[in-house]
C-alpha positions in Angstrom: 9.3 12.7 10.3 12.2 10.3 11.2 13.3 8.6 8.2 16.2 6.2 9.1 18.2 3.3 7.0 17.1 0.3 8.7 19.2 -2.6 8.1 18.6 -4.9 5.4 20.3 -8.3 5.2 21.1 -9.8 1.8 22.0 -13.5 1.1 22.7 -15.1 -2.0 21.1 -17.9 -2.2 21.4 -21.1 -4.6 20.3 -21.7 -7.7 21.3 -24.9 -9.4 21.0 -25.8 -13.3 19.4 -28.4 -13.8 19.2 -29.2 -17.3 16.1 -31.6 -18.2 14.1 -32.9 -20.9 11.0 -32.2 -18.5 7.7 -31.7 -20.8 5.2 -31.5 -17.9 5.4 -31.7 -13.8 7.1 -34.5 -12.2 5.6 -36.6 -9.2 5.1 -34.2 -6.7 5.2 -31.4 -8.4 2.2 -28.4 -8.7 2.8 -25.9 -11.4 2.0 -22.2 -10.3 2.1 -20.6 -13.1 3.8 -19.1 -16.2 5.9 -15.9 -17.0 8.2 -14.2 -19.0 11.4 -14.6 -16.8 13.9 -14.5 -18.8 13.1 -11.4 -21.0 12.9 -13.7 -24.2 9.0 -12.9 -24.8 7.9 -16.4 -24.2 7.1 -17.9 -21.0 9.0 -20.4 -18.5 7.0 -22.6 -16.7 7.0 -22.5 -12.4 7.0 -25.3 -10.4 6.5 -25.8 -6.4 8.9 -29.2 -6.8 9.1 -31.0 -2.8 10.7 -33.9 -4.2 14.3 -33.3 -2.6 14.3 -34.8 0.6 11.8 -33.4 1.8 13.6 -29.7 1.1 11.1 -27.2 -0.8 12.2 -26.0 -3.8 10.8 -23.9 -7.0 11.6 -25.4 -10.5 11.8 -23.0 -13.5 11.8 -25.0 -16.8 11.6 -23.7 -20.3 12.4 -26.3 -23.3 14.4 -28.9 -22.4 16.2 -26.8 -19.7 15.6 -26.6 -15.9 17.0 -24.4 -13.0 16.1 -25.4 -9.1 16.1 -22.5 -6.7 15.6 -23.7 -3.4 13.3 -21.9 -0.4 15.1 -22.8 2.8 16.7 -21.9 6.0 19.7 -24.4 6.7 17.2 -27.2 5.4 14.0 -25.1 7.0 11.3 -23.2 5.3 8.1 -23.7 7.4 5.7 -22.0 4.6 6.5 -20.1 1.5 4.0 -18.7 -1.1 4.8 -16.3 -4.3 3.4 -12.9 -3.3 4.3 -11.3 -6.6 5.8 -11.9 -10.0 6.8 -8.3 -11.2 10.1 -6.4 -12.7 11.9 -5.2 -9.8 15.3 -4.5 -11.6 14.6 -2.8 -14.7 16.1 -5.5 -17.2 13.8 -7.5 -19.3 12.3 -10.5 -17.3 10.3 -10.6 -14.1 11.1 -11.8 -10.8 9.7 -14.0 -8.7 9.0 -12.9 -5.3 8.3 -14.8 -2.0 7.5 -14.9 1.4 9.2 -17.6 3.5 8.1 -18.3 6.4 10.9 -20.5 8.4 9.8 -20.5 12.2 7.1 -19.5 13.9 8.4 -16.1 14.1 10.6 -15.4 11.5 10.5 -14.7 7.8 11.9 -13.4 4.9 11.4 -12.2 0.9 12.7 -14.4 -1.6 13.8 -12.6 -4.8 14.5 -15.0 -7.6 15.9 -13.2 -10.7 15.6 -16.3 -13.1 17.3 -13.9 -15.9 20.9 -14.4 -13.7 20.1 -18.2 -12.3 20.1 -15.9 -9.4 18.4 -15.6 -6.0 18.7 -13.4 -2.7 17.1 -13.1 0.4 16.2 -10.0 2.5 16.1 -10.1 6.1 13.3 -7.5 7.3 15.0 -5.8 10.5 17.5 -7.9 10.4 17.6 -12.1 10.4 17.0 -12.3 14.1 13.9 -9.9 14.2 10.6 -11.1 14.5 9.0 -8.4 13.0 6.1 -8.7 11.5 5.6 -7.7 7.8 3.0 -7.5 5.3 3.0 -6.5 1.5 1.3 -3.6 0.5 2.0 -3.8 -3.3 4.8 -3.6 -6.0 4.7 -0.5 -7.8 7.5 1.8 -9.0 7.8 4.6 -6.6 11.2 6.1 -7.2 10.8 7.3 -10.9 13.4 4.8 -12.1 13.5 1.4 -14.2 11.7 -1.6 -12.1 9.2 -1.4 -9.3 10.0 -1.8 -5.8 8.5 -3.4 -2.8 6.3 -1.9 -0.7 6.5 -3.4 3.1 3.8 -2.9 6.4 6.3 -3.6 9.1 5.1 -3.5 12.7 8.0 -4.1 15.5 7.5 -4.7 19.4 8.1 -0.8 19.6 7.7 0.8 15.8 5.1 0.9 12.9 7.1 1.9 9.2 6.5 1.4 5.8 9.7 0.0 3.9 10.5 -0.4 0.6 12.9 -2.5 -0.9 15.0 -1.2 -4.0 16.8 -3.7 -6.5 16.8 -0.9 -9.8 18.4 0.3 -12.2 20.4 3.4 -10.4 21.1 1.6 -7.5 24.5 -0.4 -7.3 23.2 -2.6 -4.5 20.1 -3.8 -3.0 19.0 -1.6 -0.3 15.7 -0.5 1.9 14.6 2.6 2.8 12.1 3.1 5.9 9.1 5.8 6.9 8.6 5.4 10.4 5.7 5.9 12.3 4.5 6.7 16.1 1.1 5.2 14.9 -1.0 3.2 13.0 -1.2 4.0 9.7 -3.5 2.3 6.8 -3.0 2.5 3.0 -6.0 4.1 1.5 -7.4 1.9 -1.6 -6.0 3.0 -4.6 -3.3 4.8 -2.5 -0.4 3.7 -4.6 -0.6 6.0 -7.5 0.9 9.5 -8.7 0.0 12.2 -7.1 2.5 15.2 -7.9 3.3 14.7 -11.8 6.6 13.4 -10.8 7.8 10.6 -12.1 7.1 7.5 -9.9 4.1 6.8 -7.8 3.7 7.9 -4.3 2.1 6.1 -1.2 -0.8 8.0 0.2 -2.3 6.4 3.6 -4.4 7.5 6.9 -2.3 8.5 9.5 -4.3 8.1 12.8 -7.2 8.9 11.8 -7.2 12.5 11.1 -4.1 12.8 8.6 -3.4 11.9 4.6 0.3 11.2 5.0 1.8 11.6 0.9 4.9 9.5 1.0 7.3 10.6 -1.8 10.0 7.9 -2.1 11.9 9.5 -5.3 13.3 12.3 -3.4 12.3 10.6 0.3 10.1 13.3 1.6 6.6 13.2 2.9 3.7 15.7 3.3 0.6 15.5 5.7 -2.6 17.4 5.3 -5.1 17.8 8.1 -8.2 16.2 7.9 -10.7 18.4 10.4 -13.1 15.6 10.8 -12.4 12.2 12.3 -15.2 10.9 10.2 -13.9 11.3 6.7 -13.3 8.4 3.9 -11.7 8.3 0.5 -13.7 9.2 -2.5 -11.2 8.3 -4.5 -8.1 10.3 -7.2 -8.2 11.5 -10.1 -6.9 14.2 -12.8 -8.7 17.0 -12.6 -7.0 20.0 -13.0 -5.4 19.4 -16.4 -2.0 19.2 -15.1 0.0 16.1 -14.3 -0.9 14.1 -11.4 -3.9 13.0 -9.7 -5.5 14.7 -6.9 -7.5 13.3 -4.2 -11.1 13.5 -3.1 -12.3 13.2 0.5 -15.7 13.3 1.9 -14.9 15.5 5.1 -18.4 15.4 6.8 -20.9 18.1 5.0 -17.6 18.8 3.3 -15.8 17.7 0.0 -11.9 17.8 0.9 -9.5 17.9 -2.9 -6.1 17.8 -1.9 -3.5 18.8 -4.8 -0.1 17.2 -3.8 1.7 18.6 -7.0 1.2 22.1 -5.0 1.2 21.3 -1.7 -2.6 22.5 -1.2 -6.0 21.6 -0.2 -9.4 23.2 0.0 -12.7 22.3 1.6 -16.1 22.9 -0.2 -19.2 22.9 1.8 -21.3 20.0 0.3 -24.9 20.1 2.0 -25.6 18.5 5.7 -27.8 16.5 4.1 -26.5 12.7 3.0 -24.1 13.0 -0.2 -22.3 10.1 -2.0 -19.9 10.5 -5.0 -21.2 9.2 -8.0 -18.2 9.6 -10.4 -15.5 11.4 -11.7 -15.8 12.6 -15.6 -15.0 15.4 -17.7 -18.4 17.7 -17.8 -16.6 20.9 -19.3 -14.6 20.0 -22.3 -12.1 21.5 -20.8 -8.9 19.2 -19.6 -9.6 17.8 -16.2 -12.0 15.9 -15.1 -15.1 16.9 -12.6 -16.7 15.2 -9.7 -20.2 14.4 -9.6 -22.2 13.9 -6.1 -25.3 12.6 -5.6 -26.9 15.1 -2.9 -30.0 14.1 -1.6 -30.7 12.6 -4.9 -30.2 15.6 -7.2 -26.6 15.4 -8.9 -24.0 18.5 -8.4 -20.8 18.7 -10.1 -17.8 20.4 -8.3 -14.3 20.8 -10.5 -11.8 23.3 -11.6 -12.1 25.8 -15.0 -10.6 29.2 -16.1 -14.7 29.5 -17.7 -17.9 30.6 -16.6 -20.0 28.6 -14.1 -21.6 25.4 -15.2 -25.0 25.7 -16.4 -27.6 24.0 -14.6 -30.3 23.3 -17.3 -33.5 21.4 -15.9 -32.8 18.6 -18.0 -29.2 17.8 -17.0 -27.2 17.2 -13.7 -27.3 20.5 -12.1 -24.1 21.8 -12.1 -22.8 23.1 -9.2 -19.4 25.9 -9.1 -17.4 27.6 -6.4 -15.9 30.8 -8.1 -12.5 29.9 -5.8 -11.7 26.8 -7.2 -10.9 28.0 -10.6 -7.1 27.3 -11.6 -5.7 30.5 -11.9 -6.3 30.8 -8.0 -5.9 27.0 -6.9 
């Protein structure tokens, strides 16, 4: 897989202190909402403030005290809209996060850092590029303070997932790209641990016959076939007792459980009957939990032990147990 370090253009921006005895919004103003900024415990309010010249600008007020961070392009910003308001640097407050739309074909991520009266600007692909982006989510993937952002970016020859890094550990901003020669689609709940390791990883359909791990703390990635087109995402969970989650996949009359923490997968014929998963919950007592299915309306219940085979009393789901999948063999 090509990895490369795509550029990623940083501008400071402007922030300017405003300080104001303003108790509610001012003509013109729509407030958007209310965070902890700052890292004080109490919130700031967030203003979408048009009232200067026509220039769009966000106001951050708190007490009598007000700071203007404007959302422009030389004097343009077409659209803008908050896409997040998470930590992304590891110190106490959240940032503000924006999309900025300034042409028809360009656009950018605002990252206002109210803590510093700072803001900055990331080009994706570069301040001419008219690629087209998308978040994905805010999460923290590389195991250290502060989430990142998680980017979709399609170019006129180039599919990649970026994220953007502004933590703790890193002495500047900076991006880091997994590039792509097709389309690829982040499956729900797909930003979530899946080795043990600290910080999440990004787990996706790769054309359709692939679950492509991306593991951003030590930038590797790890595809397991899928042998049927026709498969979808049960969903992850713990269930071997040991850190991280694994992942479920109906695989046609087939349940697929891929364990990333080893590198390994399995296929368990199911029934070629119709099966849907019902849940996942510990049946054993044992740590772990199981997976129940629904097969042609009578329940079986697939997992990992080190005991005996689930009993399958006439009262109670039957229980269901492949010998192999016990962990001492997994």
């Amino acid at each position: 897989m090509k990895k490369l370090m795509s550029y990623l253009g940083l501008v400071v921006g402007l922030a300017v202190s405003c300080p104001s005895a303003h108790a509610a919004a001012a003509a013109g103003e729509t407030l958007m909402g209310s965070w902890d900024l700052d890292g004080s415990g109490s919130l700031s309010n967030v203003y979408n403030s048009n009232v200067r010249g026509g220039l769009s600008k966000i106001r951050v007020e708190k007490g009598t005290s007000s700071y203007d961070y404007f959302v422009e392009f030389y004097g343009l910003a077409q659209s803008w809209k908050i896409m997040a308001v998470e930590d992304i640097d590891g110190q106490a407050g959240a940032e503000i996060i924006l999309s900025v739309k300034y042409d028809s074909t360009h656009s950018r991520i605002q990252m206002i850092t109210h803590r510093t009266h700072n803001s900055r600007d990331y080009y994706i692909g570069g301040a001419a590029s008219t690629a087209s982006w998308a978040l994905m989510g805010v999460a923290d993937v590389d195991g250290l303070a502060g989430k990142e952002i998680l980017l979709n970016v399609s170019g006129s020859n180039y599919k990649e997932y970026k994220v953007l890094h502004n933590s703790a550990g890193y002495t500047t901003e900076s991006s880091y790209s997994f590039n792509f020669g097709e389309s690829v689609i982040l499956l729900t709940g797909g930003i979530i641990d899946t080795d043990g390791k600290p910080g999440a990883e990004i787990v996706v359909n790769r054309g359709g016959t692939q679950v492509y791990i991306i593991h951003d703390a030590n930038r590797t990635t790890y595809t397991y076939n899928i042998s049927s087109s026709a498969w979808t995402i049960l969903g992850f969970s713990e269930m071997d007792g040991l850190a991280g989650n694994e992942i479920a996949i109906k695989n046609g009359a087939y349940l697929t459980l891929i364990k990333d923490a080893t590198r390994s997968s399995r296929d368990t014929y199911v029934s070629s009957s119709s099966w849907v998963f019902s849940k996942f919950q510990n049946y054993d007592g044992k740590a772990g939990n199981e997976i129940y299915l629904n097969v042609s309306g009578v329940e079986k219940i697939f997992g990992w032990s080190s005991g005996t085979a689930l009993s399958s009393p006439t009262t109670a789901p039957v229980g269901y147990w492949d010998p192999n999948w016990q962990r001492t063999v997994f």
